[in-house]
C-alpha positions as CSV (number, residue, x, y, z in Angstrom):
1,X,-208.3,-3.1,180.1
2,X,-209.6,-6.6,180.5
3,X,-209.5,-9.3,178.0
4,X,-211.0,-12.3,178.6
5,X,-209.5,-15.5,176.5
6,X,-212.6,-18.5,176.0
7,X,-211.0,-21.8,176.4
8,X,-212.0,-23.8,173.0
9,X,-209.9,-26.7,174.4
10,X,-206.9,-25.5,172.0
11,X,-203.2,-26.8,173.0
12,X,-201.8,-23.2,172.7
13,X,-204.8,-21.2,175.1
14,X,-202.5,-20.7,178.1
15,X,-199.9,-19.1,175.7
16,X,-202.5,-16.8,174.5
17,X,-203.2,-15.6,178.3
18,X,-199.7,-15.6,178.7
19,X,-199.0,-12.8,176.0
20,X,-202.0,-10.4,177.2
21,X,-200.0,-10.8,180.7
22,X,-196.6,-10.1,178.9
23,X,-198.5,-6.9,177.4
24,X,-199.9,-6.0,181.0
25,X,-203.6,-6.5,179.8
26,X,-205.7,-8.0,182.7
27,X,-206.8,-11.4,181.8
28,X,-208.1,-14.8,182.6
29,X,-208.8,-17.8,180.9
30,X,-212.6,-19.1,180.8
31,X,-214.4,-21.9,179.4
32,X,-216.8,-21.4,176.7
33,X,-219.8,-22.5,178.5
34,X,-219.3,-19.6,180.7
35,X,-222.8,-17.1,180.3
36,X,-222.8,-14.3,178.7
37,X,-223.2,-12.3,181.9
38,X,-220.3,-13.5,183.3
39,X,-218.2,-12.6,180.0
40,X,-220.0,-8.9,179.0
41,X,-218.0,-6.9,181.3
42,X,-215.1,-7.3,179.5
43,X,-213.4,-4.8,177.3
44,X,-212.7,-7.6,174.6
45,X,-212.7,-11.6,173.9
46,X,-210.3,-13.8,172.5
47,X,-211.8,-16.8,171.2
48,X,-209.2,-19.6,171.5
49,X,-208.4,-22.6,169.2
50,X,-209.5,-25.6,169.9
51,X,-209.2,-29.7,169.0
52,X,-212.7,-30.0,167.7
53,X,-213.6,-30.4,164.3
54,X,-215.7,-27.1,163.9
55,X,-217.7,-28.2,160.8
56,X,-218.4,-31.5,162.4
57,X,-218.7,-30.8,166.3
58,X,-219.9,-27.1,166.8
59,X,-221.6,-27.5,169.8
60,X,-218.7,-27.9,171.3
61,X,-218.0,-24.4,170.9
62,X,-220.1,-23.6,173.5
63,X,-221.6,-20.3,174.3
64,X,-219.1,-18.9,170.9
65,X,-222.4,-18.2,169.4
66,X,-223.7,-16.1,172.2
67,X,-221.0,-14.1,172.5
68,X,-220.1,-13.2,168.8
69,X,-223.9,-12.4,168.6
70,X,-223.9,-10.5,171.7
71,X,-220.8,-8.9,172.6
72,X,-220.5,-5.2,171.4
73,X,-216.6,-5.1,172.0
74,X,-213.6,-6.3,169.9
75,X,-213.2,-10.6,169.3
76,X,-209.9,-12.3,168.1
77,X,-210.9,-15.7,167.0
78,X,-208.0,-18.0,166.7
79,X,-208.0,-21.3,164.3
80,X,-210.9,-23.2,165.5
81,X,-212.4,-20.3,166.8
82,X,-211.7,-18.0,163.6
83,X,-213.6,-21.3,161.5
84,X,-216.4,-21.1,163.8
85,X,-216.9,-17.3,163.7
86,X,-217.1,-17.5,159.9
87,X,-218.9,-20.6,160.1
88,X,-221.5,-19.0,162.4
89,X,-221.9,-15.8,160.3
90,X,-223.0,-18.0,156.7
91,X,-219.4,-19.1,155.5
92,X,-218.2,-22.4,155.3
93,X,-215.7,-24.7,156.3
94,X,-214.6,-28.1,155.1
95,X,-211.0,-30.5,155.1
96,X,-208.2,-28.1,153.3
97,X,-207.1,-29.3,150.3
98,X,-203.7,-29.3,152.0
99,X,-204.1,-29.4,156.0
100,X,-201.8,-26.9,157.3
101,X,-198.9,-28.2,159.9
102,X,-196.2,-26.2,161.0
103,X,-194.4,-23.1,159.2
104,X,-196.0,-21.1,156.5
105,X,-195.8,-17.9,154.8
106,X,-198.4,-15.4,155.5
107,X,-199.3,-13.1,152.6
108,X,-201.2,-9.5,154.1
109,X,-203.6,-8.7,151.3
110,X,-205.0,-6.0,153.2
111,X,-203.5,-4.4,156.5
112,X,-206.2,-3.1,158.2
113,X,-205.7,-2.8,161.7
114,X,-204.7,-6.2,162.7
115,X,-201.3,-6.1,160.6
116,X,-200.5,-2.5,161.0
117,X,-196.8,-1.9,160.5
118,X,-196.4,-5.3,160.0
119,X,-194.5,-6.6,156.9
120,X,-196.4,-7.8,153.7
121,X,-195.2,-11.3,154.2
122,X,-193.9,-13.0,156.9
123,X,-193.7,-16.6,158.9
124,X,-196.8,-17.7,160.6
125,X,-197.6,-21.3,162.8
126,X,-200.4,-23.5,161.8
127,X,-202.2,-26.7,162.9
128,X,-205.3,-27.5,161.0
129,X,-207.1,-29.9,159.2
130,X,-210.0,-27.8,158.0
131,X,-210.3,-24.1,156.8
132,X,-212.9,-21.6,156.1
133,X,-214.0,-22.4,152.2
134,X,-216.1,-19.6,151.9
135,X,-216.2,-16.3,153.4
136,X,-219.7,-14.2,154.9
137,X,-220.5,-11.3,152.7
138,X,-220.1,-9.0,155.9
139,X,-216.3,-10.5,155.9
140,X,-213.3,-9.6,154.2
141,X,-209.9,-11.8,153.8
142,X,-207.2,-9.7,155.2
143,X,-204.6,-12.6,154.6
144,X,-203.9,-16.1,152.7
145,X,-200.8,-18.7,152.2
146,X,-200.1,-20.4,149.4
147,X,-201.9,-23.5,150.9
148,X,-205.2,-21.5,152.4
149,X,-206.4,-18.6,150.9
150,X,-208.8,-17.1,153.7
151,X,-205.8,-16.9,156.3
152,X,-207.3,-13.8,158.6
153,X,-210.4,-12.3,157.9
154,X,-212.4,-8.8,159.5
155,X,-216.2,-8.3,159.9
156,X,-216.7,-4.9,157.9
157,X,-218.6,-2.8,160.3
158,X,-217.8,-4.4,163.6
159,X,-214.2,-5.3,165.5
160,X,-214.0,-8.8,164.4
161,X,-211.1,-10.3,163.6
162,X,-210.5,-14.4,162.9
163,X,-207.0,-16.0,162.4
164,X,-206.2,-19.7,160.7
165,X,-202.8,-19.6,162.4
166,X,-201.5,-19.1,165.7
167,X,-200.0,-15.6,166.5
168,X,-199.5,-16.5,170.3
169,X,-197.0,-18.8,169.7
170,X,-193.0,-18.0,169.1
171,X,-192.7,-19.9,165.9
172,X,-195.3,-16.7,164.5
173,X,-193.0,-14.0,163.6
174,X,-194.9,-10.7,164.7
175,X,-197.3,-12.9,166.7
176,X,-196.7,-10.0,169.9
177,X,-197.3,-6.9,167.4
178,X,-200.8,-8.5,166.2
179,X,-201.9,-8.8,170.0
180,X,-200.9,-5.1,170.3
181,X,-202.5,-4.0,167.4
182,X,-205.8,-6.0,168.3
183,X,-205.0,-4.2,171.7
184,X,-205.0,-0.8,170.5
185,X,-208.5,-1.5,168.4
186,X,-210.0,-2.4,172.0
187,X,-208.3,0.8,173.6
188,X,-210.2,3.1,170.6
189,X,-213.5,1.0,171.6
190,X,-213.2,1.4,175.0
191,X,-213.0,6.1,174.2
């Protein structure tokens, strides 16, 4: 299995490569001006965070746009990346009422695959300013905390998946189980 992870110039990227390698995947870490070409052999992308404001600097996403419109496989989109794939789809983004920085309690609305076997509420890491405000009618919110309520989402018919918070890092309790679980969507893809 190959995952590749796009670099969105997010602090925590290399710890996102780092836990595919801990879970054997084969991996690498890319920017996101890389083409589509080069990026369409994969088995699935992981869209890393990143330190631009998405609603205010979006072409600094790079070729994001591309590959969410392109690429038939899975996507994990990860804080900035997560905004930009709901941005990009007709939602909206905008300053959180209350940024998010540090611990917060994650509240699973709906497990899906993403949180299978995972408990209904546990401690997530965040670090954001803005949040997705409103969600694309082919999305559905999978998760909130008190502070934002559209904490993980999933496209309805395709393997999309976007997280506010940041599961790669240890502070995000379960943070190796929602990598497996994204892993085991991209292993019934891949049948």
């Amino acid at each position: 299995m190959k995952v590749l992870v796009v670099d969105n110039g997010g602090q925590w990227t290399h710890r996102e490569w780092r836990v595919l390698k801990y879970l054997k995947v084969d991996t690498k870490i890319v920017p996101n001006s890389t083409p589509f070409e080069e990026v369409e052999e994969a088995d699935a992308l992981v869209l890393s965070g990143g330190s631009p404001s998405v609603a205010c600097e979006a072409g600094r996403m790079g070729n994001n746009g591309v590959y969410l419109d392109r690429f038939p496989g899975p996507i994990l989109a990860i804080c900035a990346g997560h905004q930009f794939m709901c941005t990009h789809f007709g939602g909206s983004i905008g300053p959180a009422q209350r940024p998010e920085f540090g611990a917060a309690a994650l509240h699973v609305l709906e497990e899906g695959e993403i949180f299978s076997g995972l408990p209904k509420q546990f401690q997530v890491w965040e670090s954001h300013n803005d949040e997705v405000k409103s969600l694309p009618d082919a999305f559905q919110v999978l998760a909130r905390t008190d502070d934002c309520p559209i904490e993980a989402v999933r496209h309805r018919s395709r393997p999309l998946f976007g997280l506010q918070f940041h599961p790669e890092v240890e502070n995000t309790e379960h943070g190796y189980e929602i990598f497996q679980n994204f892993l085991k969507v991209v292993e019934s893809w891949k049948r």
